[in-house]
N, CA, C and O atoms as CSV, one atom per row, in Angstrom:
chain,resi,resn,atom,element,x,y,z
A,1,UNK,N,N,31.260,26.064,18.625
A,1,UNK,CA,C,31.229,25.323,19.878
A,1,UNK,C,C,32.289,24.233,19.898
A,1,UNK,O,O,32.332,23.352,20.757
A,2,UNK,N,N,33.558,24.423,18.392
A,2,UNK,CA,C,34.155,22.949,18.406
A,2,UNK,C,C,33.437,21.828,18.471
A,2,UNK,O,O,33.999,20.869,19.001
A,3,UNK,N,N,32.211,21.665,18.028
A,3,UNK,CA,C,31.973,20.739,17.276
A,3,UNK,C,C,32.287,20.257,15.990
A,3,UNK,O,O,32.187,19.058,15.730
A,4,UNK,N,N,32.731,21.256,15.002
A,4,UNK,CA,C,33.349,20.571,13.663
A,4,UNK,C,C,34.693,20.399,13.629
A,4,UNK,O,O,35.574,21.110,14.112
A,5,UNK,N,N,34.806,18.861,12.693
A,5,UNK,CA,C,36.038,18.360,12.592
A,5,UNK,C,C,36.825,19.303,11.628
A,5,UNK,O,O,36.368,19.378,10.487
A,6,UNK,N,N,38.182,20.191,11.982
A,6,UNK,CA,C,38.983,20.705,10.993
A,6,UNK,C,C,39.070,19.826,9.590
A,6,UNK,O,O,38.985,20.505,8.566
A,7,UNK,N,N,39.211,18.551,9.440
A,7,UNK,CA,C,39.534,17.537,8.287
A,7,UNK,C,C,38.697,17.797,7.989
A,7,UNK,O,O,38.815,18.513,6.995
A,8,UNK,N,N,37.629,17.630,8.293
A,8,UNK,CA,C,35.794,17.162,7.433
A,8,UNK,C,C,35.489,18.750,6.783
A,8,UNK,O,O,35.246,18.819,5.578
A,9,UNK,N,N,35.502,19.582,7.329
A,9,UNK,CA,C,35.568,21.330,6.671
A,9,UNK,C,C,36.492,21.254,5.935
A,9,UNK,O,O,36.186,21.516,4.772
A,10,UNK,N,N,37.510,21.006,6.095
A,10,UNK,CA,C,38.835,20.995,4.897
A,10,UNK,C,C,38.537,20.297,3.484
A,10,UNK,O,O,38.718,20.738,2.348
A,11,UNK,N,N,38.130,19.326,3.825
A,11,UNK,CA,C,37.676,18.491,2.588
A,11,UNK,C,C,36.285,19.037,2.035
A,11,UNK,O,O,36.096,19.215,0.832
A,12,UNK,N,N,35.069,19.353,3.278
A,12,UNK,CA,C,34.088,19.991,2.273
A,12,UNK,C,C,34.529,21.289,1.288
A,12,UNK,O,O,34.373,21.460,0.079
A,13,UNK,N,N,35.177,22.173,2.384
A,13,UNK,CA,C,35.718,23.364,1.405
A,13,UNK,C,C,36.177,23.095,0.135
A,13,UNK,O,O,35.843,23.785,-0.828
A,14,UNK,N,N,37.089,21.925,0.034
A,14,UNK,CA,C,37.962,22.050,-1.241
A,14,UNK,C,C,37.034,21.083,-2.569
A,14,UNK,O,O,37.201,21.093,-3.789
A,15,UNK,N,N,36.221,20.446,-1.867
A,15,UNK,CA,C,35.314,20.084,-2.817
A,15,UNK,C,C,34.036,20.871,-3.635
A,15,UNK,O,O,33.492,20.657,-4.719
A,16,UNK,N,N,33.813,22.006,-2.439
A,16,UNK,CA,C,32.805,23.238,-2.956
A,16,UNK,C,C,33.501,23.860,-3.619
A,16,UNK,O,O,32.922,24.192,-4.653
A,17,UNK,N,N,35.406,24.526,-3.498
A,17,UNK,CA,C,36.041,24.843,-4.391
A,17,UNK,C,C,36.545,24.417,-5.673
A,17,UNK,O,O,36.974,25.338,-6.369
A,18,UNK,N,N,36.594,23.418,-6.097
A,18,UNK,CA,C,36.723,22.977,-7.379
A,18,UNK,C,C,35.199,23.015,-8.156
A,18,UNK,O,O,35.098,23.428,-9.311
A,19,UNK,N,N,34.095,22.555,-7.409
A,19,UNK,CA,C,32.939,22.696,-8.218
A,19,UNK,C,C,32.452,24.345,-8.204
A,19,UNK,O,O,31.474,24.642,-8.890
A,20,UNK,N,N,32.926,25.065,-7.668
A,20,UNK,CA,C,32.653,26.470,-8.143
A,20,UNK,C,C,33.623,26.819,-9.835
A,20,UNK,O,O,33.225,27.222,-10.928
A,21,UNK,N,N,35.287,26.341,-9.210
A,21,UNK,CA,C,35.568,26.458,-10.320
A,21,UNK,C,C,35.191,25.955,-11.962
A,21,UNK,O,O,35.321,26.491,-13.062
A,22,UNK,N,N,34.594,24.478,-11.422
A,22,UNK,CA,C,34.381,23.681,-12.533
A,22,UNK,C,C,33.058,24.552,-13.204
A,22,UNK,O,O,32.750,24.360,-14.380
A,23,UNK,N,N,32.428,25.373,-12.480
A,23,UNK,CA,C,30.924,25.981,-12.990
A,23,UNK,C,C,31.259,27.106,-13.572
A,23,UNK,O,O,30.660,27.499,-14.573
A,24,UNK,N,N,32.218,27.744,-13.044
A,24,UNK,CA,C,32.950,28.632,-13.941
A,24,UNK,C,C,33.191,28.727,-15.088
A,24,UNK,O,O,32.847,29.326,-16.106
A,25,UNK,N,N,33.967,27.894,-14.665
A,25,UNK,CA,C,34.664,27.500,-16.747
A,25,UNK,C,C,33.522,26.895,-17.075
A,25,UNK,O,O,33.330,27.552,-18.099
A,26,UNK,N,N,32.568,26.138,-17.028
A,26,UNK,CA,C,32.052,25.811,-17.886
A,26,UNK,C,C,30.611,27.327,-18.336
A,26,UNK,O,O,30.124,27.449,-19.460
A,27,UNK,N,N,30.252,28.233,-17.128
A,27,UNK,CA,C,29.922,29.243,-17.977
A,27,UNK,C,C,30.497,30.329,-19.090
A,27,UNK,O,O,30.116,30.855,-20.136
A,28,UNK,N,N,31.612,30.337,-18.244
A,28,UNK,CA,C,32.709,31.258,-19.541
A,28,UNK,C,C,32.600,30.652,-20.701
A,28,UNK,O,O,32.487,31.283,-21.752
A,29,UNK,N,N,32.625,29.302,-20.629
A,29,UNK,CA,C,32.760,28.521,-22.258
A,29,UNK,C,C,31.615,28.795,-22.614
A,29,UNK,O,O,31.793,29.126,-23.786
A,30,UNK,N,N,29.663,28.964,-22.241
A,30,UNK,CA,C,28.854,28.555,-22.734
A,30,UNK,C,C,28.575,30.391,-23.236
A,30,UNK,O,O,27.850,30.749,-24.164
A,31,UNK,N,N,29.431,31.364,-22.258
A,31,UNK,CA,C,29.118,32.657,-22.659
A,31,UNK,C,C,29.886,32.491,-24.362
A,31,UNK,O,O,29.242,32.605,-25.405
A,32,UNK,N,N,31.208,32.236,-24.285
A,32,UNK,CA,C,31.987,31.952,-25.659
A,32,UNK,C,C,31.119,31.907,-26.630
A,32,UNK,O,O,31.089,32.605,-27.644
A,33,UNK,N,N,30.293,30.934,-26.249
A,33,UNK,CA,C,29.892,30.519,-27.215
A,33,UNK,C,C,28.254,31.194,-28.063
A,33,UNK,O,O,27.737,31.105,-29.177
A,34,UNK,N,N,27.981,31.757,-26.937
A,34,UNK,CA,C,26.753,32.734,-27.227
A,34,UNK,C,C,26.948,33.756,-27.768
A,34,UNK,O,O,26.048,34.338,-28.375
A,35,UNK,N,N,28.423,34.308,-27.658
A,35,UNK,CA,C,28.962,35.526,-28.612
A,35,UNK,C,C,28.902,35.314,-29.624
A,35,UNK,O,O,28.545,36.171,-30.432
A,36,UNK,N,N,29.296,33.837,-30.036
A,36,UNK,CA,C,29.743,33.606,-31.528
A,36,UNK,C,C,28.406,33.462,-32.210
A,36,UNK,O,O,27.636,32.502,-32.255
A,37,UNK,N,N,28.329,34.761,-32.766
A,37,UNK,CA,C,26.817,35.016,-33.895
A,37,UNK,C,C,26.665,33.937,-35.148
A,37,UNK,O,O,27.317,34.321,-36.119
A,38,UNK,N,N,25.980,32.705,-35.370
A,38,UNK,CA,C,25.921,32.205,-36.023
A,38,UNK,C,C,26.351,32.528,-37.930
A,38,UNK,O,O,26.066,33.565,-38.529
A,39,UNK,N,N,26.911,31.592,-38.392
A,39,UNK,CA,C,26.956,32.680,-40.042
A,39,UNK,C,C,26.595,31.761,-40.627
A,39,UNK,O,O,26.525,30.593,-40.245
A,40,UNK,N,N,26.119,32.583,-42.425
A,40,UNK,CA,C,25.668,32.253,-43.109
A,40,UNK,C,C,26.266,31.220,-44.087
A,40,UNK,O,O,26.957,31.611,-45.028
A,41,UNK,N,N,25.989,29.767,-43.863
A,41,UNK,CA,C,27.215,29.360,-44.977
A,41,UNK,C,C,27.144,29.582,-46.530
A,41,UNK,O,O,26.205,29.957,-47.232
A,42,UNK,N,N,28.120,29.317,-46.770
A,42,UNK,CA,C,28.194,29.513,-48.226
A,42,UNK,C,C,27.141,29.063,-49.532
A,42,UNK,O,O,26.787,27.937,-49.883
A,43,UNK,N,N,26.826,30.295,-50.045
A,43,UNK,CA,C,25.807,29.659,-51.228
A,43,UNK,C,C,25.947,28.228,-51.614
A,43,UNK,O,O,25.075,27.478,-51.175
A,44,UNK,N,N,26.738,27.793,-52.239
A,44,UNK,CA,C,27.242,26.778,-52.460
A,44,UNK,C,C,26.146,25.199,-51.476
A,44,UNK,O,O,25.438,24.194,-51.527
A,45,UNK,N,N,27.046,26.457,-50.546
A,45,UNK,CA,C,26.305,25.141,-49.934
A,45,UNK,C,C,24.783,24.641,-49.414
A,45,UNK,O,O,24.427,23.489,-49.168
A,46,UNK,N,N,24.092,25.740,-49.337
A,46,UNK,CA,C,22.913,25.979,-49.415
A,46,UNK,C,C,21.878,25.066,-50.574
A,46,UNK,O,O,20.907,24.317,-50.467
A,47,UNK,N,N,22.864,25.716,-51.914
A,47,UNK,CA,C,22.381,24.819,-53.310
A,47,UNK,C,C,22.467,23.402,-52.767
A,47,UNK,O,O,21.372,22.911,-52.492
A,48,UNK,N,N,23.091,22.956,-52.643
A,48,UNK,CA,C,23.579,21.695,-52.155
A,48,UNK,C,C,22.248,20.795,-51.505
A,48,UNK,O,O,21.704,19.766,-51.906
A,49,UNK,N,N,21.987,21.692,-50.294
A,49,UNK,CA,C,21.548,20.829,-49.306
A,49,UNK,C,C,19.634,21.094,-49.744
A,49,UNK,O,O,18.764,20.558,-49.057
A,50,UNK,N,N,19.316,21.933,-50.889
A,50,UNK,CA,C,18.054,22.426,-51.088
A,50,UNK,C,C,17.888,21.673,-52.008
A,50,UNK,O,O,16.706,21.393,-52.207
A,51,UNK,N,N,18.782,21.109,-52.826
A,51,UNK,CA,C,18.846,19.521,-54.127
A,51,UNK,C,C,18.417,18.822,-53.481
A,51,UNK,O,O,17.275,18.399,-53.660
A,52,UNK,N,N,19.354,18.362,-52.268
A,52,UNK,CA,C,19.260,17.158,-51.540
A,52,UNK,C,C,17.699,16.980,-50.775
A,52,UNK,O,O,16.946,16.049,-51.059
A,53,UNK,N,N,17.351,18.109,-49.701
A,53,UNK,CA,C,16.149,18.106,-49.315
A,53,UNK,C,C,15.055,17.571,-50.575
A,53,UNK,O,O,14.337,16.584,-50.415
A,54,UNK,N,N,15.062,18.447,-51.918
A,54,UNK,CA,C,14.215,18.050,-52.629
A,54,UNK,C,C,14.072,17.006,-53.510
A,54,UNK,O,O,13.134,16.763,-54.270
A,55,UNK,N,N,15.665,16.093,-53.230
A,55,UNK,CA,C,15.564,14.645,-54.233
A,55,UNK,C,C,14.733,13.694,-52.360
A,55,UNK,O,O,14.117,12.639,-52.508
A,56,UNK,N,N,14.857,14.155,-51.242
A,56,UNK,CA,C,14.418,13.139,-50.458
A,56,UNK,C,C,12.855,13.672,-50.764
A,56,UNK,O,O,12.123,12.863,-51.334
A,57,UNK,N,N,12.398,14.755,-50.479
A,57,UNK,CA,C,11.024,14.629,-50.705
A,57,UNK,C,C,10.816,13.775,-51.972
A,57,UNK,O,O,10.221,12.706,-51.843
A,58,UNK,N,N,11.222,14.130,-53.090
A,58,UNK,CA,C,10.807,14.067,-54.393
A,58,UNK,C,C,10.412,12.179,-54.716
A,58,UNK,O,O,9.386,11.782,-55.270
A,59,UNK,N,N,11.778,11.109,-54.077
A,59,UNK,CA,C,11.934,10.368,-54.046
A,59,UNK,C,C,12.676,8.911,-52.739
A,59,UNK,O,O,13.269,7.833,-52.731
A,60,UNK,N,N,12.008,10.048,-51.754
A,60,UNK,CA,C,12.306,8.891,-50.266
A,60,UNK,C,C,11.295,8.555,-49.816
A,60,UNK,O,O,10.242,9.117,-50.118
A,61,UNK,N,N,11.359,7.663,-49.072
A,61,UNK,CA,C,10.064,6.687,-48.541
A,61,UNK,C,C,10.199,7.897,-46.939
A,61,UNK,O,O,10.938,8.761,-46.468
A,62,UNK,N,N,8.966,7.193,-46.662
A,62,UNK,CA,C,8.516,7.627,-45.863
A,62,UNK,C,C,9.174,8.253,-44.449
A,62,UNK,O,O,8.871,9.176,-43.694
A,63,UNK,N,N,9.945,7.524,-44.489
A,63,UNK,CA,C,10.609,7.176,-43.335
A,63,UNK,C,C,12.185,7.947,-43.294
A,63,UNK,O,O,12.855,8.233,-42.302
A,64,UNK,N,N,12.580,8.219,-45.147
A,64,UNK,CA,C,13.434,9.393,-45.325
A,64,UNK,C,C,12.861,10.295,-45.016
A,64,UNK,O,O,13.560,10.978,-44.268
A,65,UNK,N,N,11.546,10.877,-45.248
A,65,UNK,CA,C,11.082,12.155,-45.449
A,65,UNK,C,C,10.688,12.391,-43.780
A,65,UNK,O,O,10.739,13.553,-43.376
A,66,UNK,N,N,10.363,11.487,-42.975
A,66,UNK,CA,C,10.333,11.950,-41.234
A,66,UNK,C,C,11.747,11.990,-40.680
A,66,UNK,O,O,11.936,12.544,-39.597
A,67,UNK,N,N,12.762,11.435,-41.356
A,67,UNK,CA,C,14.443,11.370,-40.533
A,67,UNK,C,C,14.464,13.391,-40.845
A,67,UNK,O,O,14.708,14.365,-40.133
A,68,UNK,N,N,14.099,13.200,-42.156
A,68,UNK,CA,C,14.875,14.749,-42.950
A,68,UNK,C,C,14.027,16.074,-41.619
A,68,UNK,O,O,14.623,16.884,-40.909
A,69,UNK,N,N,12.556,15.828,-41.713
A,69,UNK,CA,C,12.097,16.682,-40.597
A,69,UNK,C,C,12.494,16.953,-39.651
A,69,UNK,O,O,12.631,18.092,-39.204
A,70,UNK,N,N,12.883,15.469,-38.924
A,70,UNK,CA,C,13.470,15.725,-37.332
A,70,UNK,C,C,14.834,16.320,-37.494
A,70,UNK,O,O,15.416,16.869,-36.558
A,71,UNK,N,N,15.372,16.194,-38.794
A,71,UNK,CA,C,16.853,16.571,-38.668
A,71,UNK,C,C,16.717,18.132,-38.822
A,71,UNK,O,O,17.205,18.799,-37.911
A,72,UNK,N,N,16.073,18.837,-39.934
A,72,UNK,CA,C,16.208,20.473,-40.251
A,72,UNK,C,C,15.011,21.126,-39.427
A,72,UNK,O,O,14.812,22.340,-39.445
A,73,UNK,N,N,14.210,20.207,-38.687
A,73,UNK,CA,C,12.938,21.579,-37.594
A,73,UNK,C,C,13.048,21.093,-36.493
A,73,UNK,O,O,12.749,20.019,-35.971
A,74,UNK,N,N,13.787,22.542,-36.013
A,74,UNK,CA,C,14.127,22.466,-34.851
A,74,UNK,C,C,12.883,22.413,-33.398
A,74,UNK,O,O,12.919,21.952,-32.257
A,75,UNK,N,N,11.958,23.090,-34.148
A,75,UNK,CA,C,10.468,23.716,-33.354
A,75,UNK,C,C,9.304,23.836,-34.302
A,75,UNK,O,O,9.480,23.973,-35.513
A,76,UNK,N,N,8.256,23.789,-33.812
A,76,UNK,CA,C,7.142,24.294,-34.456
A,76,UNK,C,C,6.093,24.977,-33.900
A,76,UNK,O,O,5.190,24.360,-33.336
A,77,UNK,N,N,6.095,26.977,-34.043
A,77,UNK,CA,C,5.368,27.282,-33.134
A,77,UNK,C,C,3.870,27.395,-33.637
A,77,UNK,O,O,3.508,27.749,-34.758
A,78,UNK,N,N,3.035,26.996,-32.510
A,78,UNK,CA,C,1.903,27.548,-32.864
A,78,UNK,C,C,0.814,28.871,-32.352
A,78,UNK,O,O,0.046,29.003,-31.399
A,79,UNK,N,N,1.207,29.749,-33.538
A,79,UNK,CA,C,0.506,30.956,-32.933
A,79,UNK,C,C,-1.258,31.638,-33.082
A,79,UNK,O,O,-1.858,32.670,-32.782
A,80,UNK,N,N,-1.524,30.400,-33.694
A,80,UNK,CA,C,-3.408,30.859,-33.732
A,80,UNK,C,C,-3.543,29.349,-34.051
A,80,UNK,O,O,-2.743,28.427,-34.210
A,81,UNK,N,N,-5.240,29.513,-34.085
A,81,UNK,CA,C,-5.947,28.023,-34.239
A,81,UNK,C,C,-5.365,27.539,-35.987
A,81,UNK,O,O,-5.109,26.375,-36.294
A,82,UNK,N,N,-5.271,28.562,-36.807
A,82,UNK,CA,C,-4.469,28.427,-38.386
A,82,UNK,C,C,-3.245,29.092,-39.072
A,82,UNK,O,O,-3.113,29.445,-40.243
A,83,UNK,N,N,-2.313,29.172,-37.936
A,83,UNK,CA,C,-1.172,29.576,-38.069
A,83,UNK,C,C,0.280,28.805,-36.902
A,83,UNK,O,O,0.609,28.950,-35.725
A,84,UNK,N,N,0.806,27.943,-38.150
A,84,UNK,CA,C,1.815,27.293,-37.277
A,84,UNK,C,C,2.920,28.370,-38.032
A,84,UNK,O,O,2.633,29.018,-39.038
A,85,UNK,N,N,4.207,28.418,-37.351
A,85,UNK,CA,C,5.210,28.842,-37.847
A,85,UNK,C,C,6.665,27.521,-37.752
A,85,UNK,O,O,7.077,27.129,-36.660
A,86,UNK,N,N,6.945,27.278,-38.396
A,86,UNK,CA,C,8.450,26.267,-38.219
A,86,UNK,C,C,9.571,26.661,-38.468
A,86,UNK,O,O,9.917,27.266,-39.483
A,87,UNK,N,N,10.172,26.377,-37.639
A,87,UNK,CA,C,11.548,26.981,-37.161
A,87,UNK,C,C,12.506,25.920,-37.651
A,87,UNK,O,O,12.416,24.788,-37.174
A,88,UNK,N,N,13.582,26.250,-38.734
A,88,UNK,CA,C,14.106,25.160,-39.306
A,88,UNK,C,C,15.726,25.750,-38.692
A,88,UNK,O,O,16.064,26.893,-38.385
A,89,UNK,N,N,16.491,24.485,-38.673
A,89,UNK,CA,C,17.697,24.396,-38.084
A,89,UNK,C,C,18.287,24.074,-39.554
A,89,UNK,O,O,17.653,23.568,-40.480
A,90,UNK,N,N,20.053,24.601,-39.566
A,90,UNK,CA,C,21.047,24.771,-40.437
A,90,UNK,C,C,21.962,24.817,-39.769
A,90,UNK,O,O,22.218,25.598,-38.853
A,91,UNK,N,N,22.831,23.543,-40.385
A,91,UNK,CA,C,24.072,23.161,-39.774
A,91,UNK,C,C,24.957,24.112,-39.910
A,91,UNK,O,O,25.047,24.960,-40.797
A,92,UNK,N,N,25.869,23.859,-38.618
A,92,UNK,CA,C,26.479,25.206,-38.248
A,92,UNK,C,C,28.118,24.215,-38.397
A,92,UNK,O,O,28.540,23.139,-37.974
A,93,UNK,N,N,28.606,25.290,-39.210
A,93,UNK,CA,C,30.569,24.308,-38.905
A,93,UNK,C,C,31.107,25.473,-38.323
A,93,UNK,O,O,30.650,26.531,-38.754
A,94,UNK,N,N,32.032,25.535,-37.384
A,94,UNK,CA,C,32.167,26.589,-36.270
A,94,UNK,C,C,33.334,26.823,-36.872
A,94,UNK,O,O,34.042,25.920,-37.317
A,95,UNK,N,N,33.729,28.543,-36.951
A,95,UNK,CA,C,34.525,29.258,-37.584
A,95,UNK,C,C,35.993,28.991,-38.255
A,95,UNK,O,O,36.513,29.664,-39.145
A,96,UNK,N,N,36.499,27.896,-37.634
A,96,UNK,CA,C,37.907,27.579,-37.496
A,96,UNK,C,C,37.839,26.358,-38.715
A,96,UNK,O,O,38.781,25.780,-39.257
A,97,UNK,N,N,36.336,26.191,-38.936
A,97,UNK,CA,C,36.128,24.690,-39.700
A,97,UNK,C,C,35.663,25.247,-40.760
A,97,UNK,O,O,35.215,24.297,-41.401
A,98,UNK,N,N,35.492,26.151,-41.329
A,98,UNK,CA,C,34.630,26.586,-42.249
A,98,UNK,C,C,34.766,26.353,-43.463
A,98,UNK,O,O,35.895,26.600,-43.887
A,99,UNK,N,N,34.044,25.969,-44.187
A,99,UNK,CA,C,34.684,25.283,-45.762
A,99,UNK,C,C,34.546,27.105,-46.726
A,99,UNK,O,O,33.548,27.825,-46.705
A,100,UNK,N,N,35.702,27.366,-47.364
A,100,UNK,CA,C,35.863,28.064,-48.009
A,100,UNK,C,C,34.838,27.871,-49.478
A,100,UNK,O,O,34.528,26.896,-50.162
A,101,UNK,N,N,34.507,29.401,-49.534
A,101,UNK,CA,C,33.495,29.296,-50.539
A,101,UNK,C,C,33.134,29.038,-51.846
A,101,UNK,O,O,32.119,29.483,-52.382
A,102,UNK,N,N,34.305,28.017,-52.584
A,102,UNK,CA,C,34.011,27.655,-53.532
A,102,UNK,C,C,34.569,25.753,-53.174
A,102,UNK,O,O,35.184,24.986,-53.915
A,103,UNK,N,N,34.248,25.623,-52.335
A,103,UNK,CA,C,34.270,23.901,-51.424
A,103,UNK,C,C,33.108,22.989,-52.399
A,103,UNK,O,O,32.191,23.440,-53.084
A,104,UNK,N,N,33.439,21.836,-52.223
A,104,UNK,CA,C,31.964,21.371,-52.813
A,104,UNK,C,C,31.892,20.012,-51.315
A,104,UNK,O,O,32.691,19.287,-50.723
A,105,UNK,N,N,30.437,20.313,-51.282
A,105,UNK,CA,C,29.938,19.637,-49.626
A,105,UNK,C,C,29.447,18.852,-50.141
A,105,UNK,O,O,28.546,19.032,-50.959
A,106,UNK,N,N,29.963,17.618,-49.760
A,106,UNK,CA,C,28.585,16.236,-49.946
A,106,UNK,C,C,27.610,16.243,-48.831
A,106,UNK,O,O,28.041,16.151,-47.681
A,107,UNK,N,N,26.406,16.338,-49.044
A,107,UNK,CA,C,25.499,16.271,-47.906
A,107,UNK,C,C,25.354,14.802,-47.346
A,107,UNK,O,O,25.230,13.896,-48.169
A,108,UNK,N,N,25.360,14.527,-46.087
A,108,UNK,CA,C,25.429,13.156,-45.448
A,108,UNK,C,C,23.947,12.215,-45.295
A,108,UNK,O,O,22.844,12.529,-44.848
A,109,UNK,N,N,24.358,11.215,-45.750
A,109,UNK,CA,C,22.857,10.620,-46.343
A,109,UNK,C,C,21.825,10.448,-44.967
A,109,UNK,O,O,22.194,10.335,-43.798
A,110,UNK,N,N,20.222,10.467,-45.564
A,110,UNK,CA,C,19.511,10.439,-44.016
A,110,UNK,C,C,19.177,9.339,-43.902
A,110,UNK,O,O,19.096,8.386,-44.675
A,111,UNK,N,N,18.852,9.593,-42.250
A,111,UNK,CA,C,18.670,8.314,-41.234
A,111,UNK,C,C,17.682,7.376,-42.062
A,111,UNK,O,O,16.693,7.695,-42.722
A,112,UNK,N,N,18.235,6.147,-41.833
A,112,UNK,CA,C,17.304,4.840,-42.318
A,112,UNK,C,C,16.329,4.266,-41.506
A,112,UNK,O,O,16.605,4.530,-40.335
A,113,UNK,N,N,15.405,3.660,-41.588
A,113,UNK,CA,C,14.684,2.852,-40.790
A,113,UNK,C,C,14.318,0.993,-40.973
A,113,UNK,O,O,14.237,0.745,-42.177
A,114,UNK,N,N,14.205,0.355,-40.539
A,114,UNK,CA,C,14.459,-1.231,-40.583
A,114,UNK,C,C,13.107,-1.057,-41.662
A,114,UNK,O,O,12.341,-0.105,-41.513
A,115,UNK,N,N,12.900,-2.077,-42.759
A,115,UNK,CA,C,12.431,-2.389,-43.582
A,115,UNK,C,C,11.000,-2.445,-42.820
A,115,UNK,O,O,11.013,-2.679,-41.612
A,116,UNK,N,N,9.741,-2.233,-43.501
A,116,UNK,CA,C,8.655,-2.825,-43.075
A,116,UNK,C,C,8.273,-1.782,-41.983
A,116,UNK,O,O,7.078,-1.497,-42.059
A,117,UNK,N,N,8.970,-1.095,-40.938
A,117,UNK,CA,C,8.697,-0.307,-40.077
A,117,UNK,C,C,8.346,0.603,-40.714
A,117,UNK,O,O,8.516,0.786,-41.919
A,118,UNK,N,N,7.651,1.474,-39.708
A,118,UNK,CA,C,7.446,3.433,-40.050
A,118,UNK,C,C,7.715,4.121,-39.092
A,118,UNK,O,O,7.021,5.137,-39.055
A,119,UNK,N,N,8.583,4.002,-38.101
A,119,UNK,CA,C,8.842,4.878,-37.202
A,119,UNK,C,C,10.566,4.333,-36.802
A,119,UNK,O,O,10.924,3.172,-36.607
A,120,UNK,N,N,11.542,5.755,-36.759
A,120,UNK,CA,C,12.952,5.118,-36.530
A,120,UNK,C,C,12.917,4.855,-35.274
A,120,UNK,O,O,12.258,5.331,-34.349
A,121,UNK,N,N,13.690,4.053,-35.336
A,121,UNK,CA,C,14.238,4.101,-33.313
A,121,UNK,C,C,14.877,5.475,-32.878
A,121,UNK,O,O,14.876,6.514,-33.539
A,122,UNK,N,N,15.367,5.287,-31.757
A,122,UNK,CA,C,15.999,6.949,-31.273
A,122,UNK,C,C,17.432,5.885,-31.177
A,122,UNK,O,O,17.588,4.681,-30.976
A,123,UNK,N,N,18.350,7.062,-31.442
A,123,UNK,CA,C,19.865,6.474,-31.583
A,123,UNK,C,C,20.455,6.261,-30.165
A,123,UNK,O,O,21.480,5.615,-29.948
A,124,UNK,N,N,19.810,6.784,-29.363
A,124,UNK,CA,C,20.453,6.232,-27.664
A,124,UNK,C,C,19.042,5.936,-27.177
A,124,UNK,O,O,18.097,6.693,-26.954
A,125,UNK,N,N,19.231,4.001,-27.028
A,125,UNK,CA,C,18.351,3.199,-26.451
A,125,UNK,C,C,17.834,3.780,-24.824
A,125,UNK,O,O,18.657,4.410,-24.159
A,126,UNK,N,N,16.831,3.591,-24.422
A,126,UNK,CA,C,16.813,4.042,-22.860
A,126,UNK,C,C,17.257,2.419,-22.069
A,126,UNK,O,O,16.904,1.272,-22.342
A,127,UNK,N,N,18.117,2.936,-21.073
A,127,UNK,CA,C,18.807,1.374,-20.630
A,127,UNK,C,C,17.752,1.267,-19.974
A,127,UNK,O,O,16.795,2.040,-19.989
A,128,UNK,N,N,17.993,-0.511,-18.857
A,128,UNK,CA,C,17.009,-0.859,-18.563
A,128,UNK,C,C,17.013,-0.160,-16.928
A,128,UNK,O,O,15.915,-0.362,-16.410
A,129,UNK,N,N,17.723,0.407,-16.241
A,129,UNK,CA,C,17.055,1.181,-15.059
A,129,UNK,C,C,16.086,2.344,-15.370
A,129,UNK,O,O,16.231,2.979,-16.415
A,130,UNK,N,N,15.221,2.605,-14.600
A,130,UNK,CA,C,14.483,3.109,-14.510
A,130,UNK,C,C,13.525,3.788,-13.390
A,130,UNK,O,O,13.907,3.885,-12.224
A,131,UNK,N,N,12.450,4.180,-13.753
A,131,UNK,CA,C,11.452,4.256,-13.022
A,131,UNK,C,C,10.612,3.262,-13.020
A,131,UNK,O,O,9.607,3.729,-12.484
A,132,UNK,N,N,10.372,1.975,-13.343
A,132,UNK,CA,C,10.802,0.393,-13.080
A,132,UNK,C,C,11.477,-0.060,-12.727
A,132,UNK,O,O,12.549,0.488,-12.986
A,133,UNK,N,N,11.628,-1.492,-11.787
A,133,UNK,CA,C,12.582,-2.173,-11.702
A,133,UNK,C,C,12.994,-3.153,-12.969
A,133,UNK,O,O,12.263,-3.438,-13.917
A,134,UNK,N,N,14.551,-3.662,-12.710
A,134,UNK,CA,C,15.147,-4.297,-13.451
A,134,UNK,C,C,14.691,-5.427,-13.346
A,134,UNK,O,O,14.758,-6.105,-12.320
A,135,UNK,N,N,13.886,-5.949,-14.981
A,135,UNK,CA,C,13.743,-7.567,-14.752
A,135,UNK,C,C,14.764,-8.515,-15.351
A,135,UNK,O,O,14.656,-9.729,-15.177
């Protein structure tokens, strides 16, 4: 009916066109990345990190031994009233990074917690907006 402004369509168009593109690429990248079949790292390093797990049980406070959980279980399913299953996570170094198999890995020490506490903080504070107002 010539009611729409040519400019104002021009500009919506080219703004729906870049965010199509931008959704694009960013699925192509997330397909990329779903191809790439996780691998097994190196014995080596495995030994490594199964020392380490068992000097923090063996000899970390409390508060090592809940950082180490949240860090290697990813999930915990529960499939009957006496059957949990846990799903443990293993760091992944992506193909191009891969330490060749006779490397020696220092495992990176775990999260600390302030003295006297038993529970860590989370490493990104929640700011103060919200679903409250700002006092």
């Amino acid at each position: 009916d010539g009611d729409l402004d040519p400019t104002t369509v021009k500009h919506r168009m080219k703004t729906l066109s870049d965010k199509i593109t931008q959704l694009t690429d960013r699925r192509d990248e997330l397909a990329d990345l779903l191809s790439e079949a996780p691998t097994v790292p190196p014995a080596i390093v495995l030994d490594e990190l199964t020392d380490h797990i068992a000097d923090i049980i063996r000899t970390g406070n409390p508060a090592q031994r809940k950082a180490l959980i949240e860090t290697l279980v990813a999930e915990v399913k529960i499939t009957g009233p006496h059957t949990i299953i846990p799903v443990f996570r293993i760091p992944q170094l992506p193909a191009a990074h891969a330490a060749p198999e006779n490397a020696k890995v220092v495992a990176a020490p775990p999260a600390t917690t302030a003295s006297g506490r038993m529970v860590r903080t989370m490493v990104e504070p929640v700011g103060r907006v919200g679903i409250e107002p700002t006092t």
